[in-house]
Structures are given as structure tokens and as C-alpha cells.
N, C-alpha and C positions, 0 to 999 in steps of 0.2 A: 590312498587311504581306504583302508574296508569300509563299509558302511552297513553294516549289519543290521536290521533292521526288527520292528514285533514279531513280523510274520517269518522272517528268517529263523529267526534261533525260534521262534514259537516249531518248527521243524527240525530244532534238533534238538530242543528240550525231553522227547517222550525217549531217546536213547541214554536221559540219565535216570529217567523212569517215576514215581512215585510224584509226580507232577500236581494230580489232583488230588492229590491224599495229601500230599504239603502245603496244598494253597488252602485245603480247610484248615489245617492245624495250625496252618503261619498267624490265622484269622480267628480262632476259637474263639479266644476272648472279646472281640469287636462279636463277632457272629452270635455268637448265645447271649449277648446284650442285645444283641440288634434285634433279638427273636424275641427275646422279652416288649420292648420297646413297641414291635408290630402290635403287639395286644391291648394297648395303649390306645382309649378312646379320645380324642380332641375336642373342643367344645368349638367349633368354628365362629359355630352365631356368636359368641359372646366379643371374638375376637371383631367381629363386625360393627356389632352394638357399640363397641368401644370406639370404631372409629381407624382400628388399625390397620385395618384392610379393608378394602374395596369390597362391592358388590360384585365383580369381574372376579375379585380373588376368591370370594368365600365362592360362588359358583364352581368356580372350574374345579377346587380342591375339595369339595364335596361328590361332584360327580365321579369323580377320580379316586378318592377315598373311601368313602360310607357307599355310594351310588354302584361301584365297584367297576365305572368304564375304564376298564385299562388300555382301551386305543387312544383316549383323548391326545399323548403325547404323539400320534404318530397324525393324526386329522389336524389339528391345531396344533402343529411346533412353536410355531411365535409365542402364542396364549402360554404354552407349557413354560416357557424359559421364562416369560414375564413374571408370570406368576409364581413360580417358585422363588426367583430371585428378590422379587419385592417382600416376599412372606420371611424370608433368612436374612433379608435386610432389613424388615422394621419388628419384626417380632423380637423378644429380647428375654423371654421365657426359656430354660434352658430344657423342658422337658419339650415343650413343644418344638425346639429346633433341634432336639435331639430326632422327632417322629418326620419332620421335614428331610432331614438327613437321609434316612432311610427310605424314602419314597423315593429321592434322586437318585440313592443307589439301587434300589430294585428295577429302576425305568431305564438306568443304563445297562444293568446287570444281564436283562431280558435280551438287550439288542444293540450290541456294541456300536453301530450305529447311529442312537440316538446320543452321541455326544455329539452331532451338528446339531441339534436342538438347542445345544447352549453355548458351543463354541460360535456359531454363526447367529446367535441372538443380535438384533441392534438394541440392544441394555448398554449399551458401551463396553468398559475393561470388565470382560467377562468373572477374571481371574479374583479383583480385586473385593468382590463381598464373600469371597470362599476364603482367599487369604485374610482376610480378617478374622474368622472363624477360628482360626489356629491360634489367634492371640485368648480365645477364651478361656475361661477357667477350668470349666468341665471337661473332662479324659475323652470321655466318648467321642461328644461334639467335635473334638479336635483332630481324633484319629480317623473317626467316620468322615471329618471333610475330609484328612490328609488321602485317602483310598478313594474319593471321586475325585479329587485335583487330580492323583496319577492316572485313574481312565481317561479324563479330561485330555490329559497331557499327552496319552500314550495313544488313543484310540481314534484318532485325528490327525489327519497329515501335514496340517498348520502347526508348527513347531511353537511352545510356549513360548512368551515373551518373555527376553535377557533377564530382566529387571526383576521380573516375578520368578522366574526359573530360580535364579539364583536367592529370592528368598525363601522360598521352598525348599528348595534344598539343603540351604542353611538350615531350616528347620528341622528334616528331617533327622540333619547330623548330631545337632544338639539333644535330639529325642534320645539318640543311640546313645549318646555320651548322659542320659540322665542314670542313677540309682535307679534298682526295683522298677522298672518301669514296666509294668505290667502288659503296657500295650506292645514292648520291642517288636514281637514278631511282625505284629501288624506294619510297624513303620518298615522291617526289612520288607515285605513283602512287598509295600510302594516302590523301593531301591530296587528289586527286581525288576518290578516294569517298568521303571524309569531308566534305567541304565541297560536296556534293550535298544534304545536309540543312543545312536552313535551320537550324533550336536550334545544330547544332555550329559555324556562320560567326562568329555572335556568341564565343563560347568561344574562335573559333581569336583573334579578334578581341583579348579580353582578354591573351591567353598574348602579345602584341605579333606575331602573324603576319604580319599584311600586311604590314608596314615588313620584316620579315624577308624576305617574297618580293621586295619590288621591291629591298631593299639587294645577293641576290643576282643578280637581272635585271640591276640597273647593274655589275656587277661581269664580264658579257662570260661567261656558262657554255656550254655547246656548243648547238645547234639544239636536240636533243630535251630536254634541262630547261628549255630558254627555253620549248618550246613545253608544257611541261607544267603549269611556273608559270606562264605565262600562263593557260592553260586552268584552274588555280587560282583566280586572279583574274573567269575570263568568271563562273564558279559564283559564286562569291560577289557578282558586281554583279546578277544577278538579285534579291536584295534591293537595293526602294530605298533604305530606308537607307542601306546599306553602297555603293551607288552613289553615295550623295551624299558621302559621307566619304572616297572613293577617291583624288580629286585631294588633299586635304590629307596624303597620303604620297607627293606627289611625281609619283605616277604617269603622267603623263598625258606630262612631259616622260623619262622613262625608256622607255614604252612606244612612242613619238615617234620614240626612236633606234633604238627593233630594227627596226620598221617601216622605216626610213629602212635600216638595216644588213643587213637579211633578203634571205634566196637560197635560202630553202625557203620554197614555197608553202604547207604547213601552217601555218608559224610566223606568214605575212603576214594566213593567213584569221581566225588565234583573234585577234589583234592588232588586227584590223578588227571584229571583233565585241565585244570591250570594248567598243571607239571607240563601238560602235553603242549597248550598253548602258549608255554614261554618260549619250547624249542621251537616251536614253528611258525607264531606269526610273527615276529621280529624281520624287518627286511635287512637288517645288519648282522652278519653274520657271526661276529665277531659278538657280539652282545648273546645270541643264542649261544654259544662255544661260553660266555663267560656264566649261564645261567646251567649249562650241564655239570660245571664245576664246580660252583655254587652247591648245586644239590647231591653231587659227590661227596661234598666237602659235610654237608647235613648228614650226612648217614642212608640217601637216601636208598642208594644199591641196596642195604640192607634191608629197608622194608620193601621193595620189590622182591626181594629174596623170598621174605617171610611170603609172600602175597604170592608168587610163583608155586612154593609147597602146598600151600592153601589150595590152588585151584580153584576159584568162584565159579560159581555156575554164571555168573553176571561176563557177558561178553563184553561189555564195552571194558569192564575194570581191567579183563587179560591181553584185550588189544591194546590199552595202553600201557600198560605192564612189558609187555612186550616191546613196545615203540621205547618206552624212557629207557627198559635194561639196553639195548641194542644203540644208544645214544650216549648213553650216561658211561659206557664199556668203552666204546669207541672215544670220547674225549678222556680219559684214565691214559688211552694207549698215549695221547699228541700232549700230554700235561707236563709240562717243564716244570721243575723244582719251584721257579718262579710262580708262577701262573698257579701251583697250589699257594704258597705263601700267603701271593696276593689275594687270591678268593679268599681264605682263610681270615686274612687280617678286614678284610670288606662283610666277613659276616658276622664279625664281634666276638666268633667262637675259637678264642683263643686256646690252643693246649699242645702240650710239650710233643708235638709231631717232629719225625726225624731234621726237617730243615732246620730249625731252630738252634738243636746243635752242631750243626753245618759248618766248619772254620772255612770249608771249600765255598759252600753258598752263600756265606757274607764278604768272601773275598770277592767273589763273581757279583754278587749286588747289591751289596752294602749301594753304590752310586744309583741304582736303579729305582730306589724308593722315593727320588728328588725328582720321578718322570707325576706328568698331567697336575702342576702343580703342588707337587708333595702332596698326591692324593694319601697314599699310604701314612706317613709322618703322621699328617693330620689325626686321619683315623687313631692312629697309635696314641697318641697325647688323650685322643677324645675317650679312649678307652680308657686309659689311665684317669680320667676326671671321673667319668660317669658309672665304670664297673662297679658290681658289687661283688662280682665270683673272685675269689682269692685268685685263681690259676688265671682267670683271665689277666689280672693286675700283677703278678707274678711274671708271666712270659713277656707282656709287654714290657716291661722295665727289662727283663735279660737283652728283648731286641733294641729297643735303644740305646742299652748300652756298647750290642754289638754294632749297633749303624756308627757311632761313635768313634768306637776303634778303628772301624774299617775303610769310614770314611773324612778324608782330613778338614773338610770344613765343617762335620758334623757337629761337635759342640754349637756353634754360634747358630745352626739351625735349628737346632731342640730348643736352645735358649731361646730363640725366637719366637718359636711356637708355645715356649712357657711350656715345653716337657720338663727341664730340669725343674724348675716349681713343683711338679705335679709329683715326681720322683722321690724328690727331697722330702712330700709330704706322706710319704707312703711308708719313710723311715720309721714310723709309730702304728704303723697300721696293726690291727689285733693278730694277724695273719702269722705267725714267724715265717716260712717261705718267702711272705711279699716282701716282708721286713728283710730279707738276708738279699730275695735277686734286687730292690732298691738301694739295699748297701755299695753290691756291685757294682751297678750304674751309675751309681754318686759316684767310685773311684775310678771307672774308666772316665769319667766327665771331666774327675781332676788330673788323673794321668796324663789324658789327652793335652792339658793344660800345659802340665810341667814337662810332658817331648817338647811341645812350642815354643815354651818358655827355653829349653836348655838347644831348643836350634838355632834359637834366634842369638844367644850369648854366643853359640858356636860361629855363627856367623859374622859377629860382630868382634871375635877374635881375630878371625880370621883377615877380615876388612884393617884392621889394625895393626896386625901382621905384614899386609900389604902395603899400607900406608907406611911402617917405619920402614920396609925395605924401598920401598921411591924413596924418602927420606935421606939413606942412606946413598943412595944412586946420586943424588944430587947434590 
């Protein structure tokens, strides 16, 4: 298994370019708060007088603050972690744990380093007054911790603990899935450095992440979160694993249409470089062969076409333009009738392509759809429930009808799978098209019924026949 690491991809990041120019924009919103925030005077004493911090504490964050020693964390690490962590855990002010916030992140900011200051605290579970943080109310508070949790997590060779990782993460996911959320970029910009470690892709993996990235990709978000969850997506297909599993969330036709919709040259380069790492880090090769067909099957030859006349001054977009034409050609030459069907019916992008009206290709495999437990069937039914494209729900019903014909136990399998249900309900659909190819597949469903029905009486004449001539013999 890869194991790709910060400092890894942090070397192959500057060949998709615009790196430092992204990491401010991903952060605007946090950062021109945060700059506000620094102007922010604190009344320390008072916090003293009251009792809620220490003399230890008002010292050190005074010298450190107003005093302006900015070595204190590197001369006193202990002091530093103590004291910040007890000021975030009993202070309960959100303006002043907004200004705490920001002092953590300028002291890590400075010196990637100093996250042993608080990863190697003996405070105990370092994680746990930070992840509390995120249950606050205030935006800021929550996204300013979520961005030192990920330095935390990332700038440290001690890997976060399960327990925490995974609530984290969970969080971050539900961020993405909120409305209007002002802060998204910021929470993508954590998923970037987080998902630079290999341990934490599987984790993001379990928490249901990736279907969460590509349900927001299909959902149309602005240039810069397209281009960040995608660059999401590139981290994590460096594992092959996780490259091999990447089309079964869809991906490959979602990622098809930004490509096809993009008018920023960043978003077209990370987009081509997925492409690039589905044909190649997969160790099965058979899964890269079914992810070239896959984006055959997208239209994708065409936008390398278009991107081919273009001519980018951007070399990485033409080396991989180059790499996907000279792959994506060469699986077109090895592509059996079958092998588009199937990609085709596995991308949901049903339409009336020449096999379809095949009598030859559903005599050849009509039986072939019943292989890796009626993956395809499945798909087909699921299509027919879930579509909303008329031609999608159109062709699936002509194929069922022809697996039907073609194949003699088909009835009792559709019926199985509750396709004839789905069929029968499509008889009203607004569509006429869906309504007339549903009709069809009602009648081969009953056709199919009454051959049965009239071979079985054939045979039981015949049985009869036999029977009176012994009869007769004896």
C-alpha cells in the first residue's frame, strides 16, 4: 500500500501550481476575521481578579501578548501548552476564546514544529478541550479550532487517536453537508491536510466521506470548493486502494461533467490528474481497464479533444491530456460490445447507443447480466426506481424487456428483484417514450409467461399421448 505522506505530495503540490494563492482564498473568511480579532485588546487582570486563571496563567499570556515575547513558546514549551490549554478550558467568554484561538494559530503558524509543544503536553488527552470547542456556538471559534486540530494532526508524526480522528472528521463532514456555510472553504482546506496522510483517508473513508465529496461536486458549488474537493479526491487516489474504489461512488461520471463545465484552468488541471490517477495507481488491472471505459463512456475523449486544440501553456494539463488520450484510445481499440454496455449501465448514463438495439448482442448476453451476482439487473431495477431522466427510464425498461426475451428464466428474476413492480409503475409515467418502452416490457414479461405456459401444456400432451399409447401396449 502507498503511503504518501505531508511532505510527499507537499512535492508534488507546486506542479498543480497556485498552491499559495489557494491556501489564502480557501481561508479568506477565517483570516480577515482572524485579522480583526488580533486588534482585540483582553483585559487579563480582570480575568485574574475573578479568580479564573492563575497567576502562572495571567504571567505567561501577558508576556507573550501585550509584553510582545514571542520566544516564550520555544524557552518554556511545558508553560506554553499549560497555559493555553487551561485558558480554552475554563475561560467561557467567546470573544476572548476567539483571541486564544488565534494566538495558537500564529505560534504554530510561525513554526510547524511547535505542534510538539502541545501534542507532547502531559495535560493529558491533548485533543479533547480542542474537540470540545467544535460543539460551540460561535462560527469562528469552531472553524479557527477545526484549522489547529488539522496542524495538530498533520504536523506531527504521532498519528491522531481513532476515537478523536473519527470525531473530527465526522465533523468536518457535516460542516460540508451544512447550507450557506460561510466558513466551507476553510473546513475543505482542513480535508486537504488531513487527507495528505494515508491512516487518516481510510478514517475519512469509514465516516462515509467520499460519497459526501462527490454528492457536493454534483450539486454545482463555486470554482474554488470544486477545486478543493477535488484536490481532496487527487490525495486520496494516491492510495490504490482507495483508487480502486473511487468509481463505485460515482465519481468518474460527476468528475466527467466539471471537466466538461470548467472555465478555470486550476479546476480543469486537479480534474485531469484524478483521471490520471485512477489509470495508474490501481494494482488491478482490470479495474484501471474498467475506469478507461468508464470515462469513454463520459464523453471524456471529447474533452481532451477540446483541451488538445486549446493547447495550454500549463504543462502538466498536456502531459496528462496526452497520457489519458493515448489510454482512453487504446482501451476503445480491446472494448467488446459487452464491456461498453456494462460500463454504460454501471454509470447510470443510460441512452439509446447502438447495443441496445442489438438482436445479435442480447442473444450473445442476455445470460451474461446474471455474472457477479446480478450486478447489472440490480443496477437496472435501481435505475428504473431512482431515475428521473426520461431516456434513462426509457432504455432500461426496453433492456429488461430484452433480458426477458433472451433469457428463459429471466421473468422470475426481474420479478425477484421487484423490476416488473417498477415497470408496471412507469405505465403512467408523464413521459410517453417511458410510457410506450414500459408497455413493451409489460408484454414481453407476459409473452414470456404464455411460451411457458403453452410448452408446458405442449408437454403434458405429449406425456399423455405417451401414456395412452403404453396403455394401449398393454
Amino acid at each position: 500500500m502507498a503511503n504518501i505522506n505531508e511532505e510527499n505530495v507537499s512535492k508534488l503540490i507546486p506542479t498543480l501550481g497556485d498552491d499559495k494563492i489557494d491556501m489564502i482564498a480557501a481561508t479568506s473568511v477565517l483570516q480577515i476575521r482572524a485579522s480583526e480579532i488580533r486588534q482585540t485588546q483582553i483585559n487579563w487582570q480582570s480575568y485574574l481578579q475573578s479568580q479564573m486563571i492563575t497567576q502562572r496563567d495571567h504571567d505567561y499570556i501577558v508576556n507573550l501578548d501585550q509584553r510582545g515575547q514571542k520566544d516564550l513558546p520555544d524557552k518554556n514549551p511545558e508553560a506554553c501548552a499549560d497555559v493555553f490549554l487551561n485558558l480554552i478550558t475554563h475561560i467561557s467568554k467567546d470573544n476572548t476564546i476567539q483571541y486564544i484561538l488565534v494566538l495558537i494559530d500564529d505560534i504554530l503558524s510561525e513554526d510547524k514544529g511547535r505542534v510538539k509543544i502541545f501534542r507532547e503536553s502531559r495535560h493529558g488527552n491533548v485533543w479533547q478541550p480542542f474537540l470540545n470547542l467544535l460543539n460551540r456556538q460561535d462560527e469562528f471559534v469552531q472553524h479557527m479550532t477545526a484549522r489547529i486540530i488539522a496542524k495538530l494532526a498533520c504536523w506531527h508524526s504521532q498519528l491522531m487517536e481513532k476515537s478523536d480522528l473519527h470525531f473530527y472528521l465526522s465533523w468536518l463532514k457535516d460542516q460540508l453537508k451544512m447550507n450557506n456555510n460561510d466558513y466551507i472553504q476553510s473546513v475543505a482546506r482542513c480535508l486537504q491536510m488531513m487527507l495528505r496522510i494515508d491512516e487518516y483517508r481510510f478514517a475519512f473513508l469509514s465516516v462515509d466521506g467520499i460519497s459526501t465529496l462527490l454528492s457536493i461536486l454534483a450539486s454545482r458549488v463555486n470554482f474554488q470548493v470544486q477545486y478543493q474537493l477535488v484536490f481532496c479526491l487527487w490525495v486520496l487516489t494516491f492510495n490504490p486502494l482507495l483508487a480502486e474504489k473511487m468509481n463505485k461512488f460515482n465519481a468518474i461520471p460527476i468528475l466527467a461533467d466539471i471537466l466538461s463545465d470548467s472555465v478555470k484552468e486550476k479546476v480543469t488541471r486537479i480534474v485531469l490528474a484524478v483521471f490520471r490517477n485512477l489509470i495508474e495507481k490501481p494494482e488491478d488491472h482490470q479495474v484501471a481497464k474498467e475506469h478507461c471505459i468508464a470515462m469513454v463512456q463520459c464523453k471524456v475523449l471529447k474533452q481532451l479533444f477540446i483541451l488538445e486544440q486549446k493547447r495550454s501553456d500549463d504543462e502538466d494539463i498536456m502531459n496528462d491530456v496526452d497520457f489519458l488520450n493515448e489510454r482512453l484510445q487504446a482501451s476503445v481499440q480491446d472494448l467488446s460490445s459487452f464491456d461498453q454496455y456494462a460500463t454504460e449501465v454501471k454509470s447510470g448514463r443510460l441512452e439509446w447507443s447502438p447495443v441496445h438495439k442489438s438482436a445479435k448482442f442480447w442473444r450473445e448476453n442476455a445470460a451474461r447480466l446474471n455474472e457477479r451476482g446480478q450486478e447489472l439487473l440490480r443496477t437496472l431495477v435501481h435505475l428504473l426506481e431512482k431515475s428521473r431522466d426520461p431516456v434513462v427510464l426509457a432504455v432500461a425498461c426496453y433492456d429488461v424487456g430484452e433480458y426477458v426475451r433472451h433469457y428463459p428464466r429471466g421473468k422470475h428474476i426481474i420479478e425477484q428483484l421487484g423490476g416488473k413492480q417498477r415497470v408496471m409503475y412507469l405505465l403512467s409515467h408523464e413521459d410517453p417514450n417511458v410510457r410506450y418502452e414500459a408497455l413493451l416490457a409489460v408484454q414481453k414479461l407476459m409473452v414470456h409467461n404464455w411460451e411457458y405456459l403453452g410448452k408446458q401444456l405442449e408437454k403434458e400432451q405429449i406425456d399423455k399421448q405417451a401414456g395412452t399409447a403404453v396403455g394401449a401396449k398393454a
